[in-house]
BAVEX-861806 format. One line per field, with one value per residue (C-alpha): chain; y, x negated, z; residue number from 1. Coordinates in nm, 3 decimals, decimal comma. Example, Ala and Ser with C-alpha at 12.3 -4.5 7.8 and 13.67 -1.06 7.14 Angstrom:
// BAVEX-861806
tordren [A; A] .
Y [-0,450; -0,106] .
X [-1,230; -1,367] .
Z [0,780; 0,714] .
kedren [1; 2] .
END
This chain:
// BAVEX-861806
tordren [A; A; A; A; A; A; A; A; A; A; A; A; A; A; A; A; A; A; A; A; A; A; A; A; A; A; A; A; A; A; A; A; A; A; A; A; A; A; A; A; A; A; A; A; A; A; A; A; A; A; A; A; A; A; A; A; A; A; A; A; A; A; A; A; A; A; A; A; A; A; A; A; A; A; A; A; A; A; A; A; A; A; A; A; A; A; A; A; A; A; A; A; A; A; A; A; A; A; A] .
Y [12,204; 12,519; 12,468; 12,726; 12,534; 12,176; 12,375; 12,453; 12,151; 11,959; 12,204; 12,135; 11,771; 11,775; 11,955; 11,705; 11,424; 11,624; 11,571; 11,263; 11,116; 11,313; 11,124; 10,792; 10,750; 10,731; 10,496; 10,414; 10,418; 10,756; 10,850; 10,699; 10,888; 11,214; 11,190; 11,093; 11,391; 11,664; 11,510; 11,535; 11,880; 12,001; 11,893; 12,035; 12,411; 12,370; 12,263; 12,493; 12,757; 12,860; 12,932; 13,138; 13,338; 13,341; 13,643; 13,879; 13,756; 13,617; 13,619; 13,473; 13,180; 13,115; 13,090; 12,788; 12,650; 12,655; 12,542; 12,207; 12,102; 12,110; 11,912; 11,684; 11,650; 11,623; 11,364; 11,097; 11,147; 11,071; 10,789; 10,618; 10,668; 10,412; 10,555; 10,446; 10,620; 10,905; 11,162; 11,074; 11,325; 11,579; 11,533; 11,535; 11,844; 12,031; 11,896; 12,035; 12,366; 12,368; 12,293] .
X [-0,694; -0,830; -1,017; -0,764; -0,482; -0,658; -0,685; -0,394; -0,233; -0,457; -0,374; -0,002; -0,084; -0,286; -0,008; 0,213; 0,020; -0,075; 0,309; 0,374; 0,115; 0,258; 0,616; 0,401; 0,205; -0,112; -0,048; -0,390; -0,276; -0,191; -0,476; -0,714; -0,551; -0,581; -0,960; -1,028; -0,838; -0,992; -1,366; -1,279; -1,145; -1,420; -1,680; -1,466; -1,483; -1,824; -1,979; -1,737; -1,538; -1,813; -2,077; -1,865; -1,715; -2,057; -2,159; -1,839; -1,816; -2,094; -1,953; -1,591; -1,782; -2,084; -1,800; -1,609; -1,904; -1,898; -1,518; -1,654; -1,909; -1,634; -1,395; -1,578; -1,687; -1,354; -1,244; -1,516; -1,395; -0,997; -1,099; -1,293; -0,999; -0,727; -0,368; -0,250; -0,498; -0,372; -0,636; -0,528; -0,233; -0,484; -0,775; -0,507; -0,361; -0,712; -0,832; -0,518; -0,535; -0,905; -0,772] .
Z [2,374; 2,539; 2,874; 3,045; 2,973; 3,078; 3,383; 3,450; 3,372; 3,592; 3,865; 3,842; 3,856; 4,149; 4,350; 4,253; 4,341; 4,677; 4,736; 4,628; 4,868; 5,144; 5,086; 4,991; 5,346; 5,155; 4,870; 4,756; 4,397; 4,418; 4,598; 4,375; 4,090; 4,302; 4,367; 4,000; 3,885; 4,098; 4,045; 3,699; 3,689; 3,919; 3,623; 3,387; 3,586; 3,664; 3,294; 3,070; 3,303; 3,543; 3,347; 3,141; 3,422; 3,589; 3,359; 3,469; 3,858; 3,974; 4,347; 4,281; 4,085; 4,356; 4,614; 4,388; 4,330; 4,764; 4,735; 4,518; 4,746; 5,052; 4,832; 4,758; 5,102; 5,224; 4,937; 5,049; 5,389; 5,292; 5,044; 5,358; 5,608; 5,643; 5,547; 5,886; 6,078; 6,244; 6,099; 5,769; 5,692; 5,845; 5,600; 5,365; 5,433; 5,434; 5,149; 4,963; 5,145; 4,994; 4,651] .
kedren [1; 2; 3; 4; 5; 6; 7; 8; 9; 10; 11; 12; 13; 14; 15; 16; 17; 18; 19; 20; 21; 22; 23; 24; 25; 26; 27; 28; 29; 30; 31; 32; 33; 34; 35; 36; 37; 38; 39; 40; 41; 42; 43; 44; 45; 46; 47; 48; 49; 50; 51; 52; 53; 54; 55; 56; 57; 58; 59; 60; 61; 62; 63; 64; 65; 66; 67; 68; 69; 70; 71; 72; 73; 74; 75; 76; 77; 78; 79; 80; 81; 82; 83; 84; 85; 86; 87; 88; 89; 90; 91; 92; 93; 94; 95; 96; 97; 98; 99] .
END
């Protein structure tokens, strides 16, 4: 399978999981499934994509690479916070903003 289309697929799985955790209240499952999936497709961008891209636009890749760090950031903060705290739906929503 080509990386672009890996990609893209895991894109369109992370929005959906994005939602489905919205409508779920924070089911742990889901969100478990969520952070594996986006540390996953992070490596995947930043071993084969990146370096790739790196040689036609340098600036567009050094600001994912940014974009990464701040996700990943974010993620450790939502997988330490209690669905039923109130804070919860908010780290959510800017960690899928930042995705």
């Amino acid at each position: 399978m080509k990386a672009s289309i890996l990609l893209k697929e895991q894109h369109q799985e992370a929005r959906t999981l994005f939602e489905r955790l919205e409508r779920s209240n924070g089911n742990r499952v889901l969100l478990e499934k969520l952070s594996n999936g986006l540390v996953a497709h992070m490596l995947v961008e930043q071993e084969l994509f990146y370096p790739a891209v790196l040689k036609v636009k340098d600036d567009l890749v050094l600001e994912s690479y940014e974009e990464h760090v701040a996700a990943r950031f974010l993620l450790k903060r939502l997988l330490k916070t209690p669905p039923s705290m109130p804070s919860f739906k908010a780290k959510l929503a800017t960690l899928e903003e930042l995705i």
